[in-house]
C-alpha positions as CSV (number, residue, x, y, z in Angstrom):
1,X,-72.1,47.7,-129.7
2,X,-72.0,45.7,-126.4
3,X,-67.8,45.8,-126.4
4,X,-68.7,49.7,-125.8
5,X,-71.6,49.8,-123.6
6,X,-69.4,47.1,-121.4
7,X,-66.2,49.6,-121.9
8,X,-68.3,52.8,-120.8
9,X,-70.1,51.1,-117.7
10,X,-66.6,49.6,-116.8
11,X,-65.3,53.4,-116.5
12,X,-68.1,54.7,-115.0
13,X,-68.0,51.9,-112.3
14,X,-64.0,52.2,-111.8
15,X,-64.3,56.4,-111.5
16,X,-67.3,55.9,-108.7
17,X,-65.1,53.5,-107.0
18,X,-62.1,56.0,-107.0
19,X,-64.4,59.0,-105.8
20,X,-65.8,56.5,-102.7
21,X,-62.1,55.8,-102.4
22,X,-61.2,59.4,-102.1
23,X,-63.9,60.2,-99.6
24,X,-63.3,57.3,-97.7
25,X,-59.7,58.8,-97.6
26,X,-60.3,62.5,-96.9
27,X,-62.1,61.1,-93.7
28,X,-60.2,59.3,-92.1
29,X,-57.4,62.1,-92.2
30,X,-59.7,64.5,-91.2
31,X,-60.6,62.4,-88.1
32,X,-57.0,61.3,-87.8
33,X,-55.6,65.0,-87.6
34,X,-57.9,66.0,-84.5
35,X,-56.9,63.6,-82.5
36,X,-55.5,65.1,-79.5
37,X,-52.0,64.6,-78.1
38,X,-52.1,62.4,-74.6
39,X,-49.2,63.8,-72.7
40,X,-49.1,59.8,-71.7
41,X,-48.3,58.9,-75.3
42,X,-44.4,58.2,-75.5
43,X,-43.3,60.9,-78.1
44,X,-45.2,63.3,-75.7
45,X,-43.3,61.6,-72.4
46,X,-39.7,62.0,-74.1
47,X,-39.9,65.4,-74.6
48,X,-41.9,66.7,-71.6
49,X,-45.1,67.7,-73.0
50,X,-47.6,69.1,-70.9
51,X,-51.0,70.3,-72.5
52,X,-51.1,73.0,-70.0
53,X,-47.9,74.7,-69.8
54,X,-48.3,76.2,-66.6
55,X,-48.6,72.8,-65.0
56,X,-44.6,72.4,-66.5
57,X,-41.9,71.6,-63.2
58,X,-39.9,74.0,-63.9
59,X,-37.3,71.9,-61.2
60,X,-37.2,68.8,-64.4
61,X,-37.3,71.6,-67.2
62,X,-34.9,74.1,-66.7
63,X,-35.2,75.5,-70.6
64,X,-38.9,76.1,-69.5
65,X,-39.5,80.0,-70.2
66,X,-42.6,81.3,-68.2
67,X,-45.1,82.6,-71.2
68,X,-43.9,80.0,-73.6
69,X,-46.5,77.9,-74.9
70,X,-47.2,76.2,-78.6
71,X,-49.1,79.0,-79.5
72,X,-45.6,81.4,-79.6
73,X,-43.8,77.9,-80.8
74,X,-42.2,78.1,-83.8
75,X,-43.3,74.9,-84.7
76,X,-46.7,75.1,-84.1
77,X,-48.9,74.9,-87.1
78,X,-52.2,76.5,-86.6
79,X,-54.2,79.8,-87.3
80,X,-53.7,82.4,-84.6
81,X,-56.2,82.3,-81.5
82,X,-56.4,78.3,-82.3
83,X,-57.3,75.6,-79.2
84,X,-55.1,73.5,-80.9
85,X,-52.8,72.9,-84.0
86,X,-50.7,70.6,-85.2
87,X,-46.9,70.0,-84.4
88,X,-44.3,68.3,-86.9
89,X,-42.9,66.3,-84.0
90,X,-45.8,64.7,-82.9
91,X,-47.7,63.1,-86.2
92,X,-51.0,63.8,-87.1
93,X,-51.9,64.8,-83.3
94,X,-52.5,67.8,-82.3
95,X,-51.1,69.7,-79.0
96,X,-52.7,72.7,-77.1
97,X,-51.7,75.6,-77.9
98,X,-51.5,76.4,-74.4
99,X,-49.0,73.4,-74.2
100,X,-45.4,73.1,-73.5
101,X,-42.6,70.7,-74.3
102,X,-39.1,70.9,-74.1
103,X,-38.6,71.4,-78.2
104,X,-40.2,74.7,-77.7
105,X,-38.4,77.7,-80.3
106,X,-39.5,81.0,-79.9
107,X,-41.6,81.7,-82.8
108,X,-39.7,84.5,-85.4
């Protein structure tokens, strides 16, 4: 009789460990997918992103399209009318959508 009281606690201590574990995992993505994008951080720097796309120089970005923005980027992943959303190219950060950077596609 102990062998299964030991067997059933054993279980019910491993599956509260596993749920803790999942929580503890579900937030920190959660906290690591708002992070915003620095336009200092080197990803951003190599392809010109600016979190304000009217602030783009047009001079050092010639494919620069006035009106295009991450919100009308094809990659941009967010719900329409978003601040902000994510982008494959830069991780788990998210850009502006009234960002710019010099991967922009016009969204289909």
């Amino acid at each position: 009789m102990s062998r299964f009281v030991h067997s059933s606690s054993t279980r019910r201590v491993f599956m509260m460990q596993v749920a803790t574990a999942a929580t503890a995992v579900l937030a920190v993505s959660e906290v690591s997918a708002q992070a915003m994008l620095d336009e200092k951080d080197p990803q951003a720097v190599g392809l010109a992103y600016k979190a304000d796309a009217t602030k783009v120089d047009k001079a050092k970005n010639p494919k620069f399209v006035a009106g295009s923005n991450c919100a009308n980027c094809a990659l941009f992943q967010a719900k329409p009318g978003a601040a902000a959303g994510g982008c494959p190219l830069f991780g788990a950060k998210q850009v502006s959508a009234k960002g710019w950077c010099s991967a922009w596609a016009k969204k289909a």
